[in-house]
C-alpha positions in Angstrom: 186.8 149.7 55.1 184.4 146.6 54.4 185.5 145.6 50.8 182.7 145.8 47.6 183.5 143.8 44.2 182.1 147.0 42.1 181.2 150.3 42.8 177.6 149.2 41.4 176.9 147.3 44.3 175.6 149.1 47.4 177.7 149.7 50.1 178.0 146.8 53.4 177.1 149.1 56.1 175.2 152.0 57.2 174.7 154.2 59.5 171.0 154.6 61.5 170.8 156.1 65.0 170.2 154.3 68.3 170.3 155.3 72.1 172.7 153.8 73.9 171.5 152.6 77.1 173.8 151.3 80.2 171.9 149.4 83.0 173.3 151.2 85.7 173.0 154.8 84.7 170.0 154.5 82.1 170.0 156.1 78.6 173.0 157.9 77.5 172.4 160.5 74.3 171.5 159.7 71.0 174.2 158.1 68.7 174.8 156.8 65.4 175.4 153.2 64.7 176.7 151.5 62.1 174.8 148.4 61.2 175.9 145.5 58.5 173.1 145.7 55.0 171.1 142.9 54.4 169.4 142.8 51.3 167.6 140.5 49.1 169.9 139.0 46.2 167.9 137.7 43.1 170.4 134.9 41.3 169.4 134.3 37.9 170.9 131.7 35.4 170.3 132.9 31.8 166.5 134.0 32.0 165.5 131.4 34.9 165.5 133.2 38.9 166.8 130.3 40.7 167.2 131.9 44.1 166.5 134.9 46.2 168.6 134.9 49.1 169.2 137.5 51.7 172.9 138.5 51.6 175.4 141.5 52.7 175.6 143.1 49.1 179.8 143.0 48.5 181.5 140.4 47.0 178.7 139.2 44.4 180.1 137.7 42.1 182.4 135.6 44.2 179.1 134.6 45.6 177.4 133.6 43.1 180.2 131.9 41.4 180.7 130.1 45.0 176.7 129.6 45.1 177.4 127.8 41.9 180.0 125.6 42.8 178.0 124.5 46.2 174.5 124.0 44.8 176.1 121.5 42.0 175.0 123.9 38.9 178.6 124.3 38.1 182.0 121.9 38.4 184.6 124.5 38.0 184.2 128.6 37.6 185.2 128.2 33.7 181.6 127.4 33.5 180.5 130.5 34.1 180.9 133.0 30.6 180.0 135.9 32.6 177.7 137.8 36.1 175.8 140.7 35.9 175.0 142.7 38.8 172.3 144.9 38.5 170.9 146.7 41.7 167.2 147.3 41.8 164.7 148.7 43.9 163.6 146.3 46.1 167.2 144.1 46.0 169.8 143.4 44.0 169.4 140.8 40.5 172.7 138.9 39.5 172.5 137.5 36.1 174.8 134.1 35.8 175.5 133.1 32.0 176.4 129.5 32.1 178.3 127.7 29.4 175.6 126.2 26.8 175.6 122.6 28.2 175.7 123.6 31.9 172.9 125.6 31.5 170.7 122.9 29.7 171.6 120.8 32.5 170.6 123.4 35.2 167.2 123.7 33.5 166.6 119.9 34.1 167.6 120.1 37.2 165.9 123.2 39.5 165.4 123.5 43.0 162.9 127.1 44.9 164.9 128.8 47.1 163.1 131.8 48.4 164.2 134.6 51.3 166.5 132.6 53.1 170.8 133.0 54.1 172.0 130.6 52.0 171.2 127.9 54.6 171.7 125.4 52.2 168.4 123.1 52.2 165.9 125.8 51.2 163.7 124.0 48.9 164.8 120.3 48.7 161.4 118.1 49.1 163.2 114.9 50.1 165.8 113.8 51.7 167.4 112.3 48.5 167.9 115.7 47.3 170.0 117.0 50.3 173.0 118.1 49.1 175.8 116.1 49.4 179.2 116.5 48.1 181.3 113.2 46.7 183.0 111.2 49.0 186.9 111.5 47.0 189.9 112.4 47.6 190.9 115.9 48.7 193.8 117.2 50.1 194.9 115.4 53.2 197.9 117.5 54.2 197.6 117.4 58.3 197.7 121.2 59.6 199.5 122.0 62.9 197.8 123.5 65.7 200.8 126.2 65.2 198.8 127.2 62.1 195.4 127.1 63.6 196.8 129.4 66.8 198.6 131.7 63.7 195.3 132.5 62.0 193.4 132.4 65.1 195.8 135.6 65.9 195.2 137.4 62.6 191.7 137.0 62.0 190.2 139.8 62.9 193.0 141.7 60.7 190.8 140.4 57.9 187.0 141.3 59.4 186.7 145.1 58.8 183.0 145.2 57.8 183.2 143.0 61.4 185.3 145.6 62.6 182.7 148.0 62.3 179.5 146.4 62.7 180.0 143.5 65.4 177.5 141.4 63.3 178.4 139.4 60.4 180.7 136.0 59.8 183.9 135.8 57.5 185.2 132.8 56.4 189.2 132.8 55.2 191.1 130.6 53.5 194.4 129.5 55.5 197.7 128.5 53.8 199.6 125.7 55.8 201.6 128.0 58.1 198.1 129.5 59.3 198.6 132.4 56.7 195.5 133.9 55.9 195.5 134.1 52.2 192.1 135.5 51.2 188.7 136.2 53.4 185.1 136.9 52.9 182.7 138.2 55.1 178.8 138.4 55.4 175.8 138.3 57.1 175.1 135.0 56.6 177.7 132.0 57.2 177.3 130.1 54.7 177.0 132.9 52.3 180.4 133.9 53.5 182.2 130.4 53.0 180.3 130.4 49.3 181.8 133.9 48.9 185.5 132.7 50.2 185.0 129.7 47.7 184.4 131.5 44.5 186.9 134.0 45.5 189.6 131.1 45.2 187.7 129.6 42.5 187.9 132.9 40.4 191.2 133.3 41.0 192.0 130.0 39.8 193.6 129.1 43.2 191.9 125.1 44.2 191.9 123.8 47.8 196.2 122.5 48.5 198.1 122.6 51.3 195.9 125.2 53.5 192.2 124.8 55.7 189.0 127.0 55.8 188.1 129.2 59.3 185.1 130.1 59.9 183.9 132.5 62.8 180.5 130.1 63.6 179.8 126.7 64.3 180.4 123.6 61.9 176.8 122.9 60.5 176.2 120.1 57.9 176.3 122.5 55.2 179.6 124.0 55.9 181.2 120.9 56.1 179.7 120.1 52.5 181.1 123.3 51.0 184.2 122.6 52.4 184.3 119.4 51.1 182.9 120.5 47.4 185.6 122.7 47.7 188.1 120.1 47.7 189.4 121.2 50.7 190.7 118.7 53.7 190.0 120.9 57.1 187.6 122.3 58.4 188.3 124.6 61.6 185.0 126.6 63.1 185.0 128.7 66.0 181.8 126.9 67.6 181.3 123.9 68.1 179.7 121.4 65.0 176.7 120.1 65.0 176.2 115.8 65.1 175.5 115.4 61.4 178.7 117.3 60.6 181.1 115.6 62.7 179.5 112.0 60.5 179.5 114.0 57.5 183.2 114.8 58.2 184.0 111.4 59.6 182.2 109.7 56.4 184.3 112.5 53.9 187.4 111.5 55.8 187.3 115.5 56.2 189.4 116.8 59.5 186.9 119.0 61.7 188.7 121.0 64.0 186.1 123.3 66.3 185.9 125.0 69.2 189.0 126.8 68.3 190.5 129.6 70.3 193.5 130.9 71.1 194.8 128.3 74.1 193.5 125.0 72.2 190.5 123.4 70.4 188.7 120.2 70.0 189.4 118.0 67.1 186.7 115.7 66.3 187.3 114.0 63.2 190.5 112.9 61.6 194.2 114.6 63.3 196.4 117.5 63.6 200.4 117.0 62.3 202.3 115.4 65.0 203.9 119.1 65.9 200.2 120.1 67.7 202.1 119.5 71.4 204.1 122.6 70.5 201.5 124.7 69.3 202.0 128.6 69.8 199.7 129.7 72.8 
């Protein structure tokens, strides 16, 4: 069943009913369907609403603490004292207590997000607030195509809100061997990666020796998570888009999409040398 980080939170799915229909023989009878939640989630620092984004409602405060990381309120998740979850109404509120100085600095520095999936622009007014993460060192351990095949394979293993609703993204966290060592999933891709980021974060795990998957294409902003993350790879089902592959290029980030079972497409930096041999 589709994982929640309290019992406070409301559940992933639910059921509503549909009719199933099939072309050929018209409608069938009537028949529950279970359907991912999206909901409105409120993210607060100290008194100040920062955000509202819409979200599947598990996993919060990896969210958030992800959010943090990605949006440049936060450096590491020791920053954050504490999150509050408190459902409501009308959506859900997370409250975010910062560390004394982070939150002054978060006060001098606010950006309106309003009703949107974490899409990663939502409010910037000019193009010198896109943002961007720093272009340092990560980790630059090559991955095989062996490992990319191995978590290709296992994936699904680690979607069941997926599983049982055909209609949100997860985003995992690979080891080298293609291991998949934690995953998030959720309605919205990037909300997933920033979920799959503070997971790590909150666990005290940083980006070594592994690579992100995610189910959807390679968009700008995924590539800057990854790359905030610390991580070195970046391996997306779909294709990327043309300002991720220069993002990636300009990171020195390796973007690996297109990525099925048989092969995939690497567009910026390489593979390890073993990527002939690749399991198929």
């Amino acid at each position: 069943m589709p994982r929640n980080s309290s019992p406070a939170q409301p559940p992933a799915s639910c059921a509503v009913a549909a009719l199933p229909v099939r072309y050929a023989t018209g409608p069938g009878a009537a028949a529950s369907a279970e359907i991912a939640v999206e909901a409105p989630v409120n993210i607060v620092y100290g008194n100040q609403p920062y955000a509202v984004m819409m979200a599947t409602p598990s996993d919060l405060e990896d969210f958030v603490t992800g959010f943090s990381l990605t949006e440049g309120i936060i450096r590491d998740a020791g920053e954050i004292r504490g999150i509050a979850v408190s459902p409501q109404r009308d959506g859900i509120v997370v409250t975010v207590d910062l560390a004394p100085g982070r939150f002054r600095e978060h006060l001098a520095r606010r950006r309106n997000l309003s009703g949107r999936t974490s899409c990663g622009l939502c409010g910037v007014e000019t193009l010198a607030e896109m943002p961007m993460a720093e272009t340092r060192s990560r980790d630059r351990q090559p991955i095989s195509a062996r490992a990319i095949a191995t978590a290709l394979a296992t994936l699904e293993r680690h979607q069941p809100l997926h599983q049982l609703t055909r209609s949100v993204h997860a985003a995992a966290w690979c080891d080298a061997e293609g291991a998949i060592l934690a995953a998030r999933e959720d309605v919205g891709r990037h909300n997933a990666l920033d979920k799959l980021i503070g997971a790590r974060l909150r666990a005290g795990h940083r980006a070594v020796s592994g690579f992100v998957l995610v189910t959807s294409r390679a968009s700008f902003e995924m590539v800057e998570k990854t790359a905030i993350y610390g991580a070195g790879t970046l391996v997306s089902i779909s294709a990327p888009t043309s300002l991720a592959v220069e993002r990636a290029q300009a990171l020195g980030l390796t973007l690996v999409s297109v990525a099925r079972q048989d092969g995939c497409m690497v567009f910026t930096g390489a593979l390890a040398p073993e990527m002939e041999i690749a399991a198929s």
